[in-house]
PAZAPA-4460 file (N, C-alpha, C; in steps of 0.05 Angstrom, whole numbers, plus 32768, in hexadecimal, padded with zeros to 4 digits):
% residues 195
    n_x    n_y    n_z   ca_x   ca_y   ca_z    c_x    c_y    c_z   seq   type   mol
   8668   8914   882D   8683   891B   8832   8687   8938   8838     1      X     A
   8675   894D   8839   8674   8966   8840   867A   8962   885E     2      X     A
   8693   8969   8869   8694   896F   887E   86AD   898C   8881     3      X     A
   86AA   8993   8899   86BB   89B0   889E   86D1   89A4   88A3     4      X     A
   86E6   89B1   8896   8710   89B4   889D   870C   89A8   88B5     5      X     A
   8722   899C   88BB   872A   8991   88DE   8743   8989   88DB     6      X     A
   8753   89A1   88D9   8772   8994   88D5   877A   8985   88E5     7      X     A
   8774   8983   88FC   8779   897A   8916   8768   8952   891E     8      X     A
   875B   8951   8902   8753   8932   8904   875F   8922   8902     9      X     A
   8754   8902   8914   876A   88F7   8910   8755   88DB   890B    10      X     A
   8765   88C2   8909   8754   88A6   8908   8745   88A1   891E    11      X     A
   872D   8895   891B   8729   888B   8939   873A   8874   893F    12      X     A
   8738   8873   8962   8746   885D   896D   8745   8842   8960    13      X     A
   872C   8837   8958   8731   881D   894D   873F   8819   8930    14      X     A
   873C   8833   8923   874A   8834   8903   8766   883C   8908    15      X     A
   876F   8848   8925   8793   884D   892A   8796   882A   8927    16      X     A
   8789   881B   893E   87A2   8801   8947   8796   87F7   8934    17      X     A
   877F   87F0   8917   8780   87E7   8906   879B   87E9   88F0    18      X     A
   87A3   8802   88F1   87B5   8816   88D3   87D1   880A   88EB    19      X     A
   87C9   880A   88FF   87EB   87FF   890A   87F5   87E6   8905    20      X     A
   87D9   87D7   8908   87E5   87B2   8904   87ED   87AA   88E7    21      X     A
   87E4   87CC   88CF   87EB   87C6   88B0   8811   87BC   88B2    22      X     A
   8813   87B3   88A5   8837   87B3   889E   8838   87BB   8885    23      X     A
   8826   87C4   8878   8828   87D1   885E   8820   87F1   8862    24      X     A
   8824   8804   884F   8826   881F   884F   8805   8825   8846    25      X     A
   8803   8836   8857   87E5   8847   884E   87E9   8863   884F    26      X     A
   87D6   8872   8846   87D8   888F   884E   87BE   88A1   8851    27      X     A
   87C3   88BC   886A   87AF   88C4   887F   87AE   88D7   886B    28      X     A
   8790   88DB   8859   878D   88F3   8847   877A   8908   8858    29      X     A
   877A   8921   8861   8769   8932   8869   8755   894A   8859    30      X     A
   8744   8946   885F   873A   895A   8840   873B   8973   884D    31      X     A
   8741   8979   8868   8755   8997   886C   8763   899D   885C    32      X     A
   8780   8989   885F   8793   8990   8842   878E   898A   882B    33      X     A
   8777   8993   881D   8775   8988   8802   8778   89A7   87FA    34      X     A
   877E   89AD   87E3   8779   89C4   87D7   8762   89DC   87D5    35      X     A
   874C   89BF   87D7   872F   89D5   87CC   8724   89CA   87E6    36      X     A
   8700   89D8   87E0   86F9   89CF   87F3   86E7   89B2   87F0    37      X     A
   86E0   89A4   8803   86D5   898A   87FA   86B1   8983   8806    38      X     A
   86A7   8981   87ED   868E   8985   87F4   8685   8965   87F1    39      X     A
   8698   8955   87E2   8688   8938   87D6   86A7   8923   87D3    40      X     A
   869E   8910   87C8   86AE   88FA   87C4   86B9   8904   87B6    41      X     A
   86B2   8910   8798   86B5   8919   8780   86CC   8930   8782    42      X     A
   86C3   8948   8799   86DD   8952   87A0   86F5   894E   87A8    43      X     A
   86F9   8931   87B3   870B   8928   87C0   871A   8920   87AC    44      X     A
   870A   890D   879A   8719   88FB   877B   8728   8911   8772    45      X     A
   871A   8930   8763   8729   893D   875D   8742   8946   8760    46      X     A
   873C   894D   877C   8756   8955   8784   8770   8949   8785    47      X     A
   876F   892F   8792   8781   8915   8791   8788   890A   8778    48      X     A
   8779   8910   875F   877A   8905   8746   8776   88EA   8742    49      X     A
   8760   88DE   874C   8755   88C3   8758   873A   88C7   8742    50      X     A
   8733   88B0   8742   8713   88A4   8733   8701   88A9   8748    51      X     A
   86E9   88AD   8740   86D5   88AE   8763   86D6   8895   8768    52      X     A
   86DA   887B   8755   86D0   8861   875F   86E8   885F   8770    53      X     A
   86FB   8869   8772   8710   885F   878A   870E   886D   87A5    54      X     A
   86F2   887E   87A8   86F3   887B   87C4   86D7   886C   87CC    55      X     A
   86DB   8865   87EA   86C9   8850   87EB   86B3   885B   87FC    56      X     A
   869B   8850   8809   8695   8858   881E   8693   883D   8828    57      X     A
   8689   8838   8840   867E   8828   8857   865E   8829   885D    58      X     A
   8655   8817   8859   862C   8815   8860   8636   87FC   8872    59      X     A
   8627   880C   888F   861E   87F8   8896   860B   87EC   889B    60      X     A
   8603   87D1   8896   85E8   87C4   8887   85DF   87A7   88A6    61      X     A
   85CC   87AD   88A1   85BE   8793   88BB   85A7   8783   88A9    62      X     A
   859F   8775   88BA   858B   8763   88A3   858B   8742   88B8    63      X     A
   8584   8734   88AB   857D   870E   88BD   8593   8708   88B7    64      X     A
   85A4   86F8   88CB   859A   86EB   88D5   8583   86F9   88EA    65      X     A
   858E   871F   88FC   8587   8717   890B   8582   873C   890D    66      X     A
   8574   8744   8919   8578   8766   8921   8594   8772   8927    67      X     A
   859A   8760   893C   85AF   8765   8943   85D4   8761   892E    68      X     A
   85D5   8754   8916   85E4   874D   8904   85EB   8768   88EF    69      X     A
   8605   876B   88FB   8614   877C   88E9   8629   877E   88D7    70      X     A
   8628   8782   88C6   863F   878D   88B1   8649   87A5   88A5    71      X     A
   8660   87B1   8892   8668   87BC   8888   866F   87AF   8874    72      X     A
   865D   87C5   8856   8662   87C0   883D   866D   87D3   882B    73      X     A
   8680   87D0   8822   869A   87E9   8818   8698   87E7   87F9    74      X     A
   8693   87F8   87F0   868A   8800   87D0   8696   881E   87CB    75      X     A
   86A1   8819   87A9   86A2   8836   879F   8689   8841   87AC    76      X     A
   8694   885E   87AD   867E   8878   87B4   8667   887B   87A8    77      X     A
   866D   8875   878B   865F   887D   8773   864E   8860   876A    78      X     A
   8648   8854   877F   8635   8831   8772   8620   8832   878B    79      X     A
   8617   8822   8780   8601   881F   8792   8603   8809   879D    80      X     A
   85FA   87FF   87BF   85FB   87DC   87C7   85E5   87CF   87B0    81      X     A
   85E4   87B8   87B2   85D6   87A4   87AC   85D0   8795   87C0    82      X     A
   85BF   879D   87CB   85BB   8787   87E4   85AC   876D   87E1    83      X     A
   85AA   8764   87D1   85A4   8744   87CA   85C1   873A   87CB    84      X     A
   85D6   8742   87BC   85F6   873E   87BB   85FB   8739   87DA    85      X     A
   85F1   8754   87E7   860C   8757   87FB   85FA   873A   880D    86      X     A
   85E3   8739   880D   85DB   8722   8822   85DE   870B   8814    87      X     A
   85E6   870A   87FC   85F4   86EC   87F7   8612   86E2   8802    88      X     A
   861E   86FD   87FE   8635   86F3   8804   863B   86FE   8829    89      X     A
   8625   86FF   8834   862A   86FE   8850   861A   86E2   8853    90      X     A
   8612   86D8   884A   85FA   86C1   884E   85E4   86C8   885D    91      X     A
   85DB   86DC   885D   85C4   86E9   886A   85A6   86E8   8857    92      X     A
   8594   86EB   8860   8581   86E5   8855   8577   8703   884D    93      X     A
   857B   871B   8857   8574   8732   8853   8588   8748   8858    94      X     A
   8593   8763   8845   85A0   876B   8857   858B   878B   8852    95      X     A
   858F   87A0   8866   8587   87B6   8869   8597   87CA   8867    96      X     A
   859D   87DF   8865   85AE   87F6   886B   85A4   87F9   8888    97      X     A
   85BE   8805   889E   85B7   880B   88B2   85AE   882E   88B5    98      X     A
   85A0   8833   88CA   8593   8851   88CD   85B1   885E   88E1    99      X     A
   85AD   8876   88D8   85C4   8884   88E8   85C1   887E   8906   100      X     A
   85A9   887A   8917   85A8   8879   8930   85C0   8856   893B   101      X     A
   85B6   8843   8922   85C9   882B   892C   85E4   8830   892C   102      X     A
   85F2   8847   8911   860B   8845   8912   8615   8857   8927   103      X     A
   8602   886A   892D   8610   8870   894D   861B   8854   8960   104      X     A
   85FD   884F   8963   8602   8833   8974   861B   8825   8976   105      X     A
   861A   881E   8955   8633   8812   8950   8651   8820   8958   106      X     A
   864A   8836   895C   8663   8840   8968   8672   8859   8941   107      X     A
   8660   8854   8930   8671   885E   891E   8660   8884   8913   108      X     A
   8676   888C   88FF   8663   88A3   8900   8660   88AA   88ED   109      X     A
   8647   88B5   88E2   863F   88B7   88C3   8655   88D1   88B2   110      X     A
   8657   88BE   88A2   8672   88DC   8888   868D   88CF   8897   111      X     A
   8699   88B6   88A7   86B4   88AF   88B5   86AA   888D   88B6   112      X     A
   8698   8887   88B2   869D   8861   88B7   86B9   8855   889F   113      X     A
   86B9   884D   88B3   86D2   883D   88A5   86D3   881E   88AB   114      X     A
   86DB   8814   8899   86E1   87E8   889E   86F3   87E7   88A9   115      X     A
   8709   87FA   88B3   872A   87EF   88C0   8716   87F5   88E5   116      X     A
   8723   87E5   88EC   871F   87E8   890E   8700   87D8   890F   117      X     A
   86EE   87D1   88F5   86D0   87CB   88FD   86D0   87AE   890F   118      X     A
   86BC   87AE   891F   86B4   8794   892A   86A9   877D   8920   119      X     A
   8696   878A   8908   8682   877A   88F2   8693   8773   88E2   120      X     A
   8681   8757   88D7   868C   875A   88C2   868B   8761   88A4   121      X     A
   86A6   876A   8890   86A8   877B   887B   86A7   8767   8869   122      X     A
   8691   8770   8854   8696   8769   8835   8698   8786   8822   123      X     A
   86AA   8779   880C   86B8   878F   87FA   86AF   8790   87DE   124      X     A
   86A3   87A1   87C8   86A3   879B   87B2   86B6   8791   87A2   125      X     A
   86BC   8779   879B   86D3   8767   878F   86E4   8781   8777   126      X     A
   86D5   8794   876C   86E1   879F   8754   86F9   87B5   8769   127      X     A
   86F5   87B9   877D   8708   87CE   8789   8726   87BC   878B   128      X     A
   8720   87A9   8783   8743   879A   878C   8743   879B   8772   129      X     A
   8745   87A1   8761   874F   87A4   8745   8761   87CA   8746   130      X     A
   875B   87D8   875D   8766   87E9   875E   8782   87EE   876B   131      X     A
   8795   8801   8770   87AD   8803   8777   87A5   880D   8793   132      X     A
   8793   881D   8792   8791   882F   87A8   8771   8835   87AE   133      X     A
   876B   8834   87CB   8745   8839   87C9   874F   8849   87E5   134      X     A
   8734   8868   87EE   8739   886E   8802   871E   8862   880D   135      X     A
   8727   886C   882A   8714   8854   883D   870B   886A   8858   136      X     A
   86FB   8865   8865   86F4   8881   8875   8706   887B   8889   137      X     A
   8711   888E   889C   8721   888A   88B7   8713   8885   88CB   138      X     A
   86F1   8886   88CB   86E9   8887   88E0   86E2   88AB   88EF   139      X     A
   86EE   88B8   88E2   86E7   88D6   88E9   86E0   88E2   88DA   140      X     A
   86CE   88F4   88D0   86C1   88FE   88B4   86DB   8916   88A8   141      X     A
   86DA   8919   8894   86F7   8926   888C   8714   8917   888D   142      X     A
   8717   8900   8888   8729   88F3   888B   872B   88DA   8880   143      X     A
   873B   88D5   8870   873A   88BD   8852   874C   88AA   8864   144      X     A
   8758   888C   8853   876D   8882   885A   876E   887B   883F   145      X     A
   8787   887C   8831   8788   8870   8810   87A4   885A   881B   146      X     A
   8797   8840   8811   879A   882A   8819   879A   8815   8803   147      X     A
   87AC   8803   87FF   87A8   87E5   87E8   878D   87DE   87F0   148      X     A
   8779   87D6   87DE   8763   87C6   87E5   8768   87B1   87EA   149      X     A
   8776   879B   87DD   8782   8788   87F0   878C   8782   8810   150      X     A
   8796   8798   880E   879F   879D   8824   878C   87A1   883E   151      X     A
   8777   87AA   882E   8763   87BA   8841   8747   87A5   8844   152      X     A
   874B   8799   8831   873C   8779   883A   874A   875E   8847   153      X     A
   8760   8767   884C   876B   874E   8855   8767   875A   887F   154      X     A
   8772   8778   8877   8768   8781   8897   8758   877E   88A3   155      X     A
   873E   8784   889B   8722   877F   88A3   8717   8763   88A3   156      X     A
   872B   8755   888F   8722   8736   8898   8711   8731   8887   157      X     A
   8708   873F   886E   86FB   8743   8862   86EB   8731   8849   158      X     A
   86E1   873C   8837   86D5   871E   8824   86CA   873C   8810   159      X     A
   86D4   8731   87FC   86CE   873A   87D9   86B6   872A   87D3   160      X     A
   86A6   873D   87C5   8695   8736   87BB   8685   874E   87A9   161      X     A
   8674   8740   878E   8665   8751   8783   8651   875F   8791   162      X     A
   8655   876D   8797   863C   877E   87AE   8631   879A   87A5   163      X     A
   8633   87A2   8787   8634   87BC   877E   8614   87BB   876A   164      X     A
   8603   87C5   8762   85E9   87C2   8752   85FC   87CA   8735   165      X     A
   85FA   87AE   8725   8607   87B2   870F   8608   87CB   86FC   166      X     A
   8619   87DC   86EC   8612   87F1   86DE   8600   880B   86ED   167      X     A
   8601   8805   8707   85F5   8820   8723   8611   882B   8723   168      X     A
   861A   883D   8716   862A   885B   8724   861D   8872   8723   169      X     A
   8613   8876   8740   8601   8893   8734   8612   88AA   874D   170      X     A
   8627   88A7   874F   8634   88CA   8758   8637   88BE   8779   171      X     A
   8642   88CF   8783   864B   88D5   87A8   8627   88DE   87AD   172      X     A
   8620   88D1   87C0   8606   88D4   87D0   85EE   88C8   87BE   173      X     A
   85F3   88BB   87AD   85DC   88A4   87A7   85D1   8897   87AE   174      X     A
   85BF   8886   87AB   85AC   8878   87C9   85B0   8858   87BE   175      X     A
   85B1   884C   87D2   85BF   8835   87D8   85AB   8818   87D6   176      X     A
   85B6   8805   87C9   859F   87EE   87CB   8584   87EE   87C3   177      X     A
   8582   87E0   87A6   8566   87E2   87A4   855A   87FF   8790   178      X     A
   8562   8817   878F   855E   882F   8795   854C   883D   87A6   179      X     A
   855C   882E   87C1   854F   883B   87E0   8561   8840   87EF   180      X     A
   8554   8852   8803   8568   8867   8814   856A   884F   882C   181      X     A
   8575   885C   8841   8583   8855   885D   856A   8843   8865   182      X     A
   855E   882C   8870   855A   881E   8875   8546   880A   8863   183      X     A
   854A   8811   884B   853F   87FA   8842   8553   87E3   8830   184      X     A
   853D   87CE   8831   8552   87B6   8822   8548   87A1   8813   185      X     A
   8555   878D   8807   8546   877C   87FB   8549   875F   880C   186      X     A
   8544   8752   8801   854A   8731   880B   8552   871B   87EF   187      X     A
   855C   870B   87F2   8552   86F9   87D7   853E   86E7   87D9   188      X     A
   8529   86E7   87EB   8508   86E5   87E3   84FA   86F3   87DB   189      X     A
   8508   8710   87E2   84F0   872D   87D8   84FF   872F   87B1   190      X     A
   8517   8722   87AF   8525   872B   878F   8519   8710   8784   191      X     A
   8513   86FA   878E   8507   86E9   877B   84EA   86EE   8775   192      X     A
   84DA   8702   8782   84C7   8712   8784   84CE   8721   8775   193      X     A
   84DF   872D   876D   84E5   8746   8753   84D9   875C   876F   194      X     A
   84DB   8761   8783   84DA   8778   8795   84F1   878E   8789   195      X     A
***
């Protein structure tokens, strides 16, 4: 979440006509206007007077059916994926974290992915709808959207599910799935393997 002031940011195009088709109220947080400066998730919580688990990020994760098969998986900041979870409840047989080079591809940008405007499809850690309020990336790095999680799974079209490594909160920039970084993953052949 370290990125430089940009008073001047705004949503990307697919997260504007996403936040337009809302009929419910959201709001554009900028960590320009925050008080301090913002080096982490952790900064942001502070400032806003928020939990870290209420902001989220976005991984986006590939895996079988196929190379080409994508998603976005939206978790407190502070958890780790489970990727045995998240490929159950995509019905996938494997899922991976994607490498920064695909989420270019994909069109999104590392420190700004966001689930509003995504093409793939989104699953959500089920415990975030127990919240009033979760921020969500805009799609531009420096730029929140604090949003009903409900709300923000019904946009995306979305699907709840346990997808978090039980009792894993280890901080903003923890490593994901498994305890492995950006492209690795499990399967549930490799977890009945105890991999």
């Amino acid at each position: 979440m370290s990125t430089p002031p940009n008073p001047v940011a705004t949503p990307t195009e697919p997260v504007r006509r996403a936040l337009d088709a809302l009929e419910e109220s959201w709001t554009l947080i900028r960590h320009a206007d925050l008080a301090g400066p913002v080096r982490s998730a952790a900064d942001v919580a502070r400032q806003l007077g928020l939990e870290p688990g209420a902001i989220t990020k976005a991984l986006l994760v590939t895996g079988r059916p196929g190379p080409d098969a994508h998603a976005l998986v939206v978790l407190p900041v502070d958890a780790r994926m489970d990727p045995v979870a998240v490929a159950d409840a995509l019905g996938w047989e494997q899922v991976v974290l994607a490498g920064p080079g695909e989420l270019a591809r994909a069109g999104l940008t590392v420190g700004g992915v966001s689930p509003l405007g995504s093409a793939v499809p989104v699953v959500m850690e089920e415990t975030l709808l127990t919240r009033p309020q979760v921020l969500v990336g805009a799609g531009t790095p420096g730029l929140e959207i604090g949003i009903d999680p409900r709300m923000l799974l019904q946009a995306v079209d979305g699907r709840a599910a346990p997808v978090v490594v039980a009792g894993a909160r280890d901080g903003a920039g923890g490593r994901d799935g498994a305890g492995a970084g950006a492209g690795a993953g499990v399967g549930r052949a490799d977890a009945a393997r105890g991999a």
